[in-house]
Each structure stands twice: as structure tokens, then as C-alpha cells.
C-alpha positions as CSV (number, residue, x, y, z in Angstrom):
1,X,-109.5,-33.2,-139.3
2,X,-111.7,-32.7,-142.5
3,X,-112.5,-34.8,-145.1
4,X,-108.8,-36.3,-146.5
5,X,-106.8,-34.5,-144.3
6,X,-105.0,-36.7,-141.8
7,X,-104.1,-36.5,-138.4
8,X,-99.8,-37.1,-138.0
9,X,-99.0,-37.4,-134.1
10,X,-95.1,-38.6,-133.0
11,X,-96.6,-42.0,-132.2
12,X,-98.1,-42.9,-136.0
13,X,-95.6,-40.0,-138.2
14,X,-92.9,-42.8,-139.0
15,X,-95.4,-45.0,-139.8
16,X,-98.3,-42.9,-141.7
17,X,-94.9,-40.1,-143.4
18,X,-91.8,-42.1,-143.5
19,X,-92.8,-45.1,-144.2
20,X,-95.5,-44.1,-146.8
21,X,-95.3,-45.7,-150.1
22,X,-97.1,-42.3,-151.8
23,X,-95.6,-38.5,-151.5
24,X,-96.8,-36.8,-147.5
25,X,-97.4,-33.1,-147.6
26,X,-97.0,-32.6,-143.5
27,X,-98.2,-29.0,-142.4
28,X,-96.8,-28.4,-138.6
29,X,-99.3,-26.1,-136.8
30,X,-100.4,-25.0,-133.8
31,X,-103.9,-24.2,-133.2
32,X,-103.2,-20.8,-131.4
33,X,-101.2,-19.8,-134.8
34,X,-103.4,-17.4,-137.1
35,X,-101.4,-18.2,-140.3
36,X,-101.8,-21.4,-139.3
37,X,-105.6,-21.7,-139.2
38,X,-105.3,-19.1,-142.5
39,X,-103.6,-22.1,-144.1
40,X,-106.1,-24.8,-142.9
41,X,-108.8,-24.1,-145.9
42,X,-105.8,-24.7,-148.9
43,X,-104.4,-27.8,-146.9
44,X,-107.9,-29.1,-147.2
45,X,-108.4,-28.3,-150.5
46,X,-104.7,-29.5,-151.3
47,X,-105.9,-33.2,-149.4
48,X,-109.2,-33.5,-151.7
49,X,-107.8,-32.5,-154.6
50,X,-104.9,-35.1,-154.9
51,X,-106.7,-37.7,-152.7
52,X,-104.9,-40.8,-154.1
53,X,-102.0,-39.3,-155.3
54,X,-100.8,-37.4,-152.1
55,X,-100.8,-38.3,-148.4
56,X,-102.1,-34.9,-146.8
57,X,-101.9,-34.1,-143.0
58,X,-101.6,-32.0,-140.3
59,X,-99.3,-32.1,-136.9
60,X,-99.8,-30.3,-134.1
61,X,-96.3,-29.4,-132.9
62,X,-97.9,-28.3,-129.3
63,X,-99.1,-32.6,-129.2
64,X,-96.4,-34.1,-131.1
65,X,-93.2,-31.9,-130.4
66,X,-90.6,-34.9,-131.1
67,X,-91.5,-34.6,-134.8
68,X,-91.2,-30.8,-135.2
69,X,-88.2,-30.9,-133.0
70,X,-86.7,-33.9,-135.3
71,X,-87.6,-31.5,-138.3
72,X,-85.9,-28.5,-136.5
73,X,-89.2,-26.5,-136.9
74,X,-89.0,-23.6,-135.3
75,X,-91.2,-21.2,-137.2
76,X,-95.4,-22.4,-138.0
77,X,-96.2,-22.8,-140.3
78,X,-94.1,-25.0,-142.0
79,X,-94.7,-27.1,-144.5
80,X,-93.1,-30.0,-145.4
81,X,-93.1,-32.7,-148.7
82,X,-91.7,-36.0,-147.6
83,X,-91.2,-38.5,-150.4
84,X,-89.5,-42.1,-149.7
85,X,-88.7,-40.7,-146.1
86,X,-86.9,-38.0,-147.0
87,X,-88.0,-33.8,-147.2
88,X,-87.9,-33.4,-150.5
89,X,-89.1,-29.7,-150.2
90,X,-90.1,-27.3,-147.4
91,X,-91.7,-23.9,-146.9
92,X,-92.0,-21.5,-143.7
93,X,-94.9,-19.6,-143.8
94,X,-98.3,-19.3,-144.9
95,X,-97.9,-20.2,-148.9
96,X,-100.3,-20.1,-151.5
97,X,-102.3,-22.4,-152.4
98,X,-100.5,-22.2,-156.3
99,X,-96.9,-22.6,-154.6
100,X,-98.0,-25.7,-152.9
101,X,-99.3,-27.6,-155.4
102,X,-96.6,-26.9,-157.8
103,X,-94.5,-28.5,-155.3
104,X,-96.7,-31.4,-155.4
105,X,-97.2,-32.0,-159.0
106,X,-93.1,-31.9,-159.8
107,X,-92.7,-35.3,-157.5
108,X,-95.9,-36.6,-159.4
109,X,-94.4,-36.4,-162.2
């Protein structure tokens, strides 16, 4: 993973998402998914650009399928904002980069 973007698996996501004391933005992937790797440049950008603020990661749903399938994810990509333990927002599909950080900045706030 690049630069601020963390790696979730099902053996660290309770501890590194749920149990995080700051806001997780967890996108589920797959690495044979185009929209997917279309989305990998703004998660990146989304990781460095609220580094401190936001906890920003990656799951690969093909290594870690107990978390996607405790999420009901059934479509990649999906992206989900965990705050306190709890999805506080989630989106299906490539977003943009605009609609994701919104997101973000209204549980900053």
C-alpha cells in the first residue's frame, strides 16, 4: 500500500477500524476489479490529504472475506466510513474524489 494508506485484513480490521479512536474510511476491493484500481489514485490522495485526521485503508475482500461478508458487501467497490465502530456512511461504486471527502469532512466537524 502507498504512502498513508493502510493495509485492513480480517485478522487486524477490529483492531486497526472498530476499535480506532479517529474516523476509518475502509475501501473493499479486489485487485481483478477495474473500478476498483480506477479508485486506488483518490483513496491515496484521500489517505495523504487527511493523514492525522482520518484512518485510510484498503481490504482486499478476495484475502479478508469475513469482513466484507460481516459488511454484507456484495458489490466492489464499496466504500465504507466507520466512526466509533459503527458505518456511519457507505457508497457502492467508484465515487469521486469530491463525494468522498465531503463525507469525511462532515464527521470532522
Amino acid at each position: 500500500m502507498a504512502g498513508n494508506v493502510r493495509e485492513f485484513t480480517d485478522s487486524n480490521f477490529d483492531s486497526e477500524v472498530l476499535q480506532s479512536a479517529e474516523p476509518v474510511l475502509v475501501d473493499f476491493w479486489a485487485p481483478w476489479c477495474g473500478p476498483c484500481r480506477q479508485l486506488t489514485p483518490v483513496i491515496e490522495q484521500l489517505a495523504n490529504e487527511n493523514a492525522g485526521e482520518i484512518k485510510v485503508g484498503k481490504l482486499n475482500i478476495d484475502d479478508s472475506p469475513e469482513a466484507a461478508s460481516r459488511y454484507n458487501v456484495s458489490s466492489i467497490p464499496t466504500i465504507m466510513i466507520f466512526q466509533n465502530g459503527q458505518v456511519t456512511k457507505s457508497f457502492v461504486g467508484a465515487q469521486p474524489k469530491t463525494r468522498l471527502q465531503q463525507a469525511l469532512d462532515a464527521i470532522k466537524s
